[in-house]
C-alpha positions as CSV (number, residue, x, y, z in Angstrom):
1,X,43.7,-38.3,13.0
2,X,43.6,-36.2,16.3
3,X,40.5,-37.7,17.0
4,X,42.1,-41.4,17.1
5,X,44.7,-40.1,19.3
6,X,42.8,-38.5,21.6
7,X,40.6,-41.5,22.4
8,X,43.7,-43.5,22.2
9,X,45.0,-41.0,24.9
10,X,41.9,-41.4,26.9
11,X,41.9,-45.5,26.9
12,X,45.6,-45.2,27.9
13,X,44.9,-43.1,31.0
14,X,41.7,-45.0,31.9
15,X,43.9,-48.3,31.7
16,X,46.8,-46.7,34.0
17,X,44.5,-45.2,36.7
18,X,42.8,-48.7,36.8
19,X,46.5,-49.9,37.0
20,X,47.1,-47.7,39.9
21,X,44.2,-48.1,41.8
22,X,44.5,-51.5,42.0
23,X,48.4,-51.6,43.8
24,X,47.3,-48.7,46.0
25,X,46.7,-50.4,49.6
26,X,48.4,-48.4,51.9
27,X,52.0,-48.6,50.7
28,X,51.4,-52.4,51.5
29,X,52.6,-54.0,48.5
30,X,56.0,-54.5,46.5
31,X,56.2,-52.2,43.1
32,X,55.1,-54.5,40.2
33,X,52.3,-57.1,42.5
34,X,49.0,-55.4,41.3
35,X,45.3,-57.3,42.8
36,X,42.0,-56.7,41.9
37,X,39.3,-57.6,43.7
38,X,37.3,-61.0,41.8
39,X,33.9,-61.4,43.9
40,X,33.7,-61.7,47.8
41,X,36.8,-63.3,48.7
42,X,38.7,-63.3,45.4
43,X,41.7,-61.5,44.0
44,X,43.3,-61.6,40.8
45,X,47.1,-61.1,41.2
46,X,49.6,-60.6,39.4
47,X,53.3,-59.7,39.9
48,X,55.2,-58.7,36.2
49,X,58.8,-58.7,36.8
50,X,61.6,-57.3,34.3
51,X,64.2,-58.4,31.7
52,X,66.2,-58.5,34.9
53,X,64.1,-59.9,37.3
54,X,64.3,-64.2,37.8
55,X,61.2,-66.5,37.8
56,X,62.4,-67.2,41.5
57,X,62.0,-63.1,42.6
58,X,58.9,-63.2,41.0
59,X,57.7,-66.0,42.5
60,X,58.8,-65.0,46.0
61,X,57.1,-61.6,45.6
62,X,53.6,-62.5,44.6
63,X,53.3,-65.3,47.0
64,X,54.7,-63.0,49.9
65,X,52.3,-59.9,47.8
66,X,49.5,-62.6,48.1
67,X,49.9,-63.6,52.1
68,X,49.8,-60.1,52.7
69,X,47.0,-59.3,51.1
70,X,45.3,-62.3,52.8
71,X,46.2,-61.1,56.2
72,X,45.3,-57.3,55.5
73,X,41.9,-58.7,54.8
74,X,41.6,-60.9,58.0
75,X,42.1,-64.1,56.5
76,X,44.2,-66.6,57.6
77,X,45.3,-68.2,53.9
78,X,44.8,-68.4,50.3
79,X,44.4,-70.8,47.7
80,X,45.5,-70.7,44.2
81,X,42.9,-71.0,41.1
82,X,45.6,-73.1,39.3
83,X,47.3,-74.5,42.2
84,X,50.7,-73.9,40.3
85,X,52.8,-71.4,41.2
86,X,55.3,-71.4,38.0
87,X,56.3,-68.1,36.2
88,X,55.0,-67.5,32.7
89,X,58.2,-66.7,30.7
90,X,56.4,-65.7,27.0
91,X,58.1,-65.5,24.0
92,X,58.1,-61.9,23.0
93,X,59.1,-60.4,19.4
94,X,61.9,-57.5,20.4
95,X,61.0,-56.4,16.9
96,X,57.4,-55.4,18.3
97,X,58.4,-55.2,21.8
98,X,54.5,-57.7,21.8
99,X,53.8,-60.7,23.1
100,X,51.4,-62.3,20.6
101,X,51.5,-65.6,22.3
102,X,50.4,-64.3,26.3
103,X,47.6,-66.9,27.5
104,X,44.3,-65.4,27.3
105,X,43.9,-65.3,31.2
106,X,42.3,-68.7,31.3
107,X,42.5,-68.3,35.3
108,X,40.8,-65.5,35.2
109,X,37.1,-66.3,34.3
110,X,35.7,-63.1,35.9
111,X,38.1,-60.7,33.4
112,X,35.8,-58.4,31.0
113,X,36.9,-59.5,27.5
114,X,38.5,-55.9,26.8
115,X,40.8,-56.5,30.0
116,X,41.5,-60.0,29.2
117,X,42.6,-58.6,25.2
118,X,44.6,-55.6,27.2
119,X,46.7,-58.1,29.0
120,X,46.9,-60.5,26.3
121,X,48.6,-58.3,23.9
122,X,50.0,-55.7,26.7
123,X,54.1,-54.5,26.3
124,X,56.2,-57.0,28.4
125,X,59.9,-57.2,28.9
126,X,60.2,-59.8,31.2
127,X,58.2,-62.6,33.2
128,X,54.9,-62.9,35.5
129,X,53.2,-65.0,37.5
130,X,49.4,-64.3,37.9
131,X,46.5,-66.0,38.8
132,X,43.0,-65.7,40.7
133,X,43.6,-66.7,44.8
134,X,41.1,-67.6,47.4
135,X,40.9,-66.1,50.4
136,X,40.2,-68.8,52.9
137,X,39.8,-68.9,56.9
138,X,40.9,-71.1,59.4
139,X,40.1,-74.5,59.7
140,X,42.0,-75.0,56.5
141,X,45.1,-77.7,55.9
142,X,47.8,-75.9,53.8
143,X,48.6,-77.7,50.8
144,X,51.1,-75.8,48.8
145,X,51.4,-75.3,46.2
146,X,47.8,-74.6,45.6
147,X,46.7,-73.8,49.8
148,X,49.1,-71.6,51.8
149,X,49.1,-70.5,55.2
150,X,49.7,-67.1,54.6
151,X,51.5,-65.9,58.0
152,X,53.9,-69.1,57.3
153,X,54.4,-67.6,54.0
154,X,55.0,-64.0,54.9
155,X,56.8,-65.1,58.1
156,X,59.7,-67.0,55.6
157,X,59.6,-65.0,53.0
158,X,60.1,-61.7,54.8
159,X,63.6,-61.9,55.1
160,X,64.2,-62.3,51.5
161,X,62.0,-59.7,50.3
162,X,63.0,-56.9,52.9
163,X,66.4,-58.0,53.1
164,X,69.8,-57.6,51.3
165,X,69.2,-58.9,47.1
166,X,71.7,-60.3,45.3
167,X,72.7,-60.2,41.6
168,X,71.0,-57.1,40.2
169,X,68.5,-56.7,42.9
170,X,66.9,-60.2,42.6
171,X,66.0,-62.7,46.0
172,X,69.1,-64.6,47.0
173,X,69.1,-68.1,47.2
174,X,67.2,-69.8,49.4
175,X,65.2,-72.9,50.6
176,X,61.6,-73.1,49.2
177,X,60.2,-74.7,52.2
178,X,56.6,-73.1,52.1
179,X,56.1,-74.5,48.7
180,X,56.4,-78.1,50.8
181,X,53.3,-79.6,51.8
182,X,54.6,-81.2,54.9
183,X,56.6,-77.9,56.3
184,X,53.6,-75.6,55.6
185,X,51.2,-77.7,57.6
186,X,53.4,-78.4,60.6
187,X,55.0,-74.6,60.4
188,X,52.0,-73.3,62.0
């Protein structure tokens, strides 16, 4: 029996330092957006939000955690591997505190199979949004929501995400306008 928890142990911390390492960027990023690197000029990032947190926080976060990213790297703008940006809300079992149901990461071809069956099965208490992104240079034509411009992106989403929250610490309400096609092209 100690043997089993000891390797269980050991699989734990090798999952949280790989957890870790992937949010460390300087002090860059908001607490919850984790991205590790897919190839040359691929990430896949995810932000996992709370019981608390609302699909529109999350989605404000990653896309401003994502332009960024982009912009610490030198590039210009991303693009989405599933040009949705919509928050996965799964159906979790409070009884298990599991989400049997968690998509098996089918946006993320490059995922070993043993990350792909951590995340699947991994403890969540409220919603995510995740997917592989791009990085892409100028020329490119901004075509939310699957290409962004990401200094438009960071540029209107700064307020919100540095400034004051609302109801228990989520985004206020705003307008969406770089998730428009026809603002994001002529924003910049």
């Amino acid at each position: 029996m100690s043997k089993a928890i000891s390797l269980a142990s050991c699989l734990l911390a090798i999952v949280l330092s790989s957890c870790t390492a992937a949010t460390q960027n300087g002090g860059v990023f908001s607490s919850g957006f984790t991205a590790s690197a897919v190839g040359d000029d691929g990430f896949y990032a995810n932000f996992m939000g709370n019981s608390a947190t609302t699909p529109e926080t999350i989605q404000a976060y990653w896309l401003y955690n994502c332009a960024v990213l982009a912009l610490s790297r030198g590039y210009e703008g991303f693009e989405l591997g599933s040009g949705s940006v919509d928050v996965s809300t799964p159906a979790f079992d409070p009884s298990t505190n599991m989400v049997p149901n968690l998509p098996r990461l089918g946006a993320v071809p490059y995922a070993t199979s043993a990350l792909a069956d951590w995340l699947s099965f991994k403890l969540v208490t409220g919603s995510a949004l995740y997917d592989n992104i791009r990085m892409v240079r100028k020329p490119f034509d901004a075509d939310p929501p699957r290409v962004f411009d990401a200094t438009l992106v960071k540029t209107m989403l700064e307020p919100y995400v540095m400034g004051q929250k609302c109801n228990r610490g989520n985004i206020c309400p705003h307008e969406k306008d770089y998730l428009k096609p026809h603002v994001a092209s002529a924003g910049m």
